[in-house]
C-alpha positions in Angstrom: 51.2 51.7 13.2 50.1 48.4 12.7 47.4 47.8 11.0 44.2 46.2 12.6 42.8 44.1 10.4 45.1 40.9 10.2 44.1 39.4 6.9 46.1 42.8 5.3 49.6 40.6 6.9 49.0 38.0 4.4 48.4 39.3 1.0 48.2 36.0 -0.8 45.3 35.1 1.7 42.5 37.7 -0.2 39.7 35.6 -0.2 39.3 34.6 3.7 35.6 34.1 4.7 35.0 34.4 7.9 31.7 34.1 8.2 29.8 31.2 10.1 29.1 28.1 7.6 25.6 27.8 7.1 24.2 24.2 7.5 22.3 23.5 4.2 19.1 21.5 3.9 19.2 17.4 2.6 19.0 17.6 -1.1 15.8 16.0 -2.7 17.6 12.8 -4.4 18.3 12.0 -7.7 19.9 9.1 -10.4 23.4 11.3 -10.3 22.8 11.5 -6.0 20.4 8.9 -4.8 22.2 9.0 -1.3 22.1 11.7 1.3 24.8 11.9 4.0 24.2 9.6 7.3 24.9 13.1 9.6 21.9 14.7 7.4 18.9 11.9 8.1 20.0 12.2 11.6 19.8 15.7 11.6 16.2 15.9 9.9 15.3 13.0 12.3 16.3 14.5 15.2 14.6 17.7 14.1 11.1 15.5 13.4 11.3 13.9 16.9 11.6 17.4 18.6 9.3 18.9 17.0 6.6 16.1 17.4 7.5 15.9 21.3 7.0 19.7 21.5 3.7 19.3 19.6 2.5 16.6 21.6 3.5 18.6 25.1 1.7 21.5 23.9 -1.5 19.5 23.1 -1.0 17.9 26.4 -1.2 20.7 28.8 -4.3 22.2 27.2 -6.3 18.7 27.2 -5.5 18.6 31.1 -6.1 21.5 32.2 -9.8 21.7 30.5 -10.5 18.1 32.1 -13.9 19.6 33.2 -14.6 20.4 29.5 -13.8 16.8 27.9 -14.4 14.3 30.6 -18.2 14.2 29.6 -17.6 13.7 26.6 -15.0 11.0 27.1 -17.6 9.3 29.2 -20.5 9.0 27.4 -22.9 9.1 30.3 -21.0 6.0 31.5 -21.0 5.0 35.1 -17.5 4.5 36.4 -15.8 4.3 39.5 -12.3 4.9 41.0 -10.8 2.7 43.5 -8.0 5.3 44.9 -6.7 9.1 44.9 -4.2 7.2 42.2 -6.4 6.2 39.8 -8.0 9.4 38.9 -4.5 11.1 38.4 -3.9 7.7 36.1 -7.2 8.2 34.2 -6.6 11.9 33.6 -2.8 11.3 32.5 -3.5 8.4 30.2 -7.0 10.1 28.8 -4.9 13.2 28.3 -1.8 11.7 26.5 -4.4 9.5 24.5 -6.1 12.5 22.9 -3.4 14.8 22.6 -1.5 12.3 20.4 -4.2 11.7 18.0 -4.8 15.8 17.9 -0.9 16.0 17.4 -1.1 13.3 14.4 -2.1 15.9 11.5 1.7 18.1 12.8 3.4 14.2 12.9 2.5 13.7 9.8 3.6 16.9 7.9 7.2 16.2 9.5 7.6 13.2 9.0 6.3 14.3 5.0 8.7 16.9 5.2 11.2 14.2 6.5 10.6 12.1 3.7 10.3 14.0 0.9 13.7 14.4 -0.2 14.6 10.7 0.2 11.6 10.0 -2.6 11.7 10.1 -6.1 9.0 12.3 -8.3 6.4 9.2 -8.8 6.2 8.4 -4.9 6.3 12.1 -3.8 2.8 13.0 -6.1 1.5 10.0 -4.6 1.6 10.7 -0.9 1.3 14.1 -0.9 -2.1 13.8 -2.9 -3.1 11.1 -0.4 -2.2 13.0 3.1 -5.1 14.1 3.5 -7.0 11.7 2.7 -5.3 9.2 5.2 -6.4 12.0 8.0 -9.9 11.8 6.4 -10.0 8.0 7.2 -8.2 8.0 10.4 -10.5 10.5 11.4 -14.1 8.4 10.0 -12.3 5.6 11.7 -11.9 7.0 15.1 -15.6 8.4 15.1 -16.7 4.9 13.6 -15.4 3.2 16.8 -16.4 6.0 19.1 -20.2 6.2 17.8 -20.7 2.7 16.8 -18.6 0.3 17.8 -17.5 1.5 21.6 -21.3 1.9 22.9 -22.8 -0.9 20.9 -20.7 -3.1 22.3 -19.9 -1.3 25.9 -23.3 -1.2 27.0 -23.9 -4.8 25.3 -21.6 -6.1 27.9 -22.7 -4.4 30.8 -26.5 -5.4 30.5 -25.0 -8.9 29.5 -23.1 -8.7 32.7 -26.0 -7.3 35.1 -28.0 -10.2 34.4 -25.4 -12.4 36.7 -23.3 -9.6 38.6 -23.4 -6.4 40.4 -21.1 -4.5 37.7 -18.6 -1.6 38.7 -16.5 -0.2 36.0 -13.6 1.7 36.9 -11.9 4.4 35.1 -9.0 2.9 34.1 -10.8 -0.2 33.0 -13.2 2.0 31.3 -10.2 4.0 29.3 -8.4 0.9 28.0 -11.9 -0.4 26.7 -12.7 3.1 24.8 -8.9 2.9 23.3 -9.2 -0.6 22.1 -13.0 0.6 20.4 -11.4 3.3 18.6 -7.8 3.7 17.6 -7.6 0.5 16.3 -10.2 1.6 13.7 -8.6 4.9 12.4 -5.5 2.6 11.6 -7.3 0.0 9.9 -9.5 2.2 7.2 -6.2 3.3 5.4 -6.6 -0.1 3.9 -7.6 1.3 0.6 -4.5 3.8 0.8 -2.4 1.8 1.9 -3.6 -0.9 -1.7 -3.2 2.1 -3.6 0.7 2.6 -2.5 1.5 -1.2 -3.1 -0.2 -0.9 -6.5 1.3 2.8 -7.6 4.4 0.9 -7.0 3.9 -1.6 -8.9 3.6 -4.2 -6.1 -0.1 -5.2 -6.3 -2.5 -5.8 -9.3 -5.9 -6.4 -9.1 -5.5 -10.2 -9.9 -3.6 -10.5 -6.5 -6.2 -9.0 -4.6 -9.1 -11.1 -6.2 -7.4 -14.4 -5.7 -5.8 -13.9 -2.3 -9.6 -12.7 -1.0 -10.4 -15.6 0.9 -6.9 -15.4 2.4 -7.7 -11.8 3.3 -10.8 -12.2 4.8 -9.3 -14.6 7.2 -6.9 -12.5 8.2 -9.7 -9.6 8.5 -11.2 -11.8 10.7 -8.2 -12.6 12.9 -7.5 -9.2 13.1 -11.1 -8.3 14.3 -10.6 -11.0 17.2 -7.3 -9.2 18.2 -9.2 -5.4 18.1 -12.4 -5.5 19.0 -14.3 -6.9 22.4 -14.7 -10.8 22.6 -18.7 -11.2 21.3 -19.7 -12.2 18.1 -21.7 -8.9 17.9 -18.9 -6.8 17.8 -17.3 -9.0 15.7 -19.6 -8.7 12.6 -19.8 -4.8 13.5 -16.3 -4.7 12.7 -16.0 -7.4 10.5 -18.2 -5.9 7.7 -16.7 -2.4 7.5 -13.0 -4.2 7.0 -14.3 -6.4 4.3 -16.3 -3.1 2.2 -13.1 -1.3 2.9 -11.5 -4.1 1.3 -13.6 -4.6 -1.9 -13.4 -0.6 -2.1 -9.6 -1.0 -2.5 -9.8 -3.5 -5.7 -12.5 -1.2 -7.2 -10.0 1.9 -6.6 -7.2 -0.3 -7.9 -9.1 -1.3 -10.8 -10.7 1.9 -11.9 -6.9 3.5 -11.9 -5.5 0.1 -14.0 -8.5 0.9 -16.5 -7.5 4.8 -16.7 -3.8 4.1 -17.4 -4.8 1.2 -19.9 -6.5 3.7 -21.9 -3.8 6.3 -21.8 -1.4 3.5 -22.6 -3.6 2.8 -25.9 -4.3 6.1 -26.1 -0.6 7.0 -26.3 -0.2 4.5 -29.0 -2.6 5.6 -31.3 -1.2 8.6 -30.9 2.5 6.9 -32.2 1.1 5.0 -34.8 -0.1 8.3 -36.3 2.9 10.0 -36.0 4.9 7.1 -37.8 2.1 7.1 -40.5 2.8 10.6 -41.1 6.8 10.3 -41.3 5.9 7.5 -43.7 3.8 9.8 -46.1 
């Protein structure tokens, strides 16, 4: 009889695995391996974007179907109209996808951490994983910054300035690209000070650079608050001030960590002219 295992034919061929090759995981890198494989960052990638698109559905489908729930608080006791059958499904799509992607930034972020860690050394990786959360934290004060300050300051600023002159009718999709300009652009713009910290950690900005260039960057503050927030000077200076304190708290973060590792530094050297006294003895 023959028998029915064919590996027992060829006796030279003992050590055949037939078992399904599992796909292993992209290696955190290191001096030896700084590089990963091209086929593995596209994998991880393509595993990030899939899992971010899923995340976002997910969010999406609850936000629209509990439109009753949020649309009051979306509108803010704001009178707006809609000019067609259209519009409304427009305003509920484009509120919808708006909030669903800022619910489903926390989840973004952890894969695209989870992305990036392997590809960073040890110095970077403390870094940003200390400071994840605290990014959320100021995205988070600066989407409730626009929505509670600067979106109905200057809103209903405008639509009294407006009623002097006009009958005013706002309509809902007019309405939604206002309240997005009034508040995401915020939550973007407070990771200043994390943002100075990264530079710096990496050895890319001192304190020095930041108190000379500060005229230079409160200019470009200031064109950046013309490109974010409503055109009055109102809004402008509402804006304007929280950039510039956010600023200033970045050289006093920078400078309080330049003053903790200079006194490690001398610390450290007290430390080794000690130890060279002692081998002297």
């Amino acid at each position: 009889m023959e028998p029915k295992n064919n590996e027992n034919r060829d006796p030279d061929n003992k050590h055949v695995n037939n078992e399904p090759e599992l796909v292993s995981k992209r290696k955190k890198v290191t001096k030896e391996e700084p590089y990963a494989p091209l086929t593995d960052h596209l994998e991880d990638l393509r595993s990030v974007l899939i899992k971010s698109a899923v995340t976002i559905t997910i969010w999406f489908l609850i936000i629209f179907s509990t439109v009753g729930w949020w649309f009051p608080v979306v509108s803010k006791g704001a009178e707006i109209v809609v000019l067609g059958p259209f519009e409304v499904i427009r305003f509920y799509l484009r509120t919808a996808g708006a909030i669903s992607i800022g619910f489903s930034i926390p989840f973004i972020c952890w894969f695209l951490w989870q992305f990036m860690r392997p590809g960073l050394v040890d110095k970077e990786t403390q870094f940003l994983k200390g400071s994840l959360p605290v990014m959320l934290l100021l995205f988070v004060t600066g989407l409730s910054f626009g929505y509670f300050i600067v979106h109905p300051l200057s809103y209903f600023f405008l639509i009294e300035m407006g009623e002097q002159n006009f009958n005013v009718l706002v309509t809902a999709d007019e309405y939604m690209s206002f309240l997005l300009i009034t508040t995401i652009p915020f939550g973007l713009v407070f990771q200043l000070p994390v943002v100075a910290l990264f530079l710096h950690h990496i050895e890319l900005l001192t304190v020095e650079v930041m108190t000379t260039m500060r005229k230079y960057a409160y200019f470009t503050l200031l064109v950046i608050t013309a490109l974010i927030a409503p055109p009055d000077v109102f809004t402008h200076l509402v804006t304007l001030i929280p950039m510039i304190l956010l600023y200033e708290l970045s050289i006093i973060l920078i400078k309080r960590k330049e003053r903790k590792l200079e006194a490690k530094a001398a610390k450290e050297e007290k430390a080794k002219e000690k130890t060279e006294k002692k081998d002297r003895k």
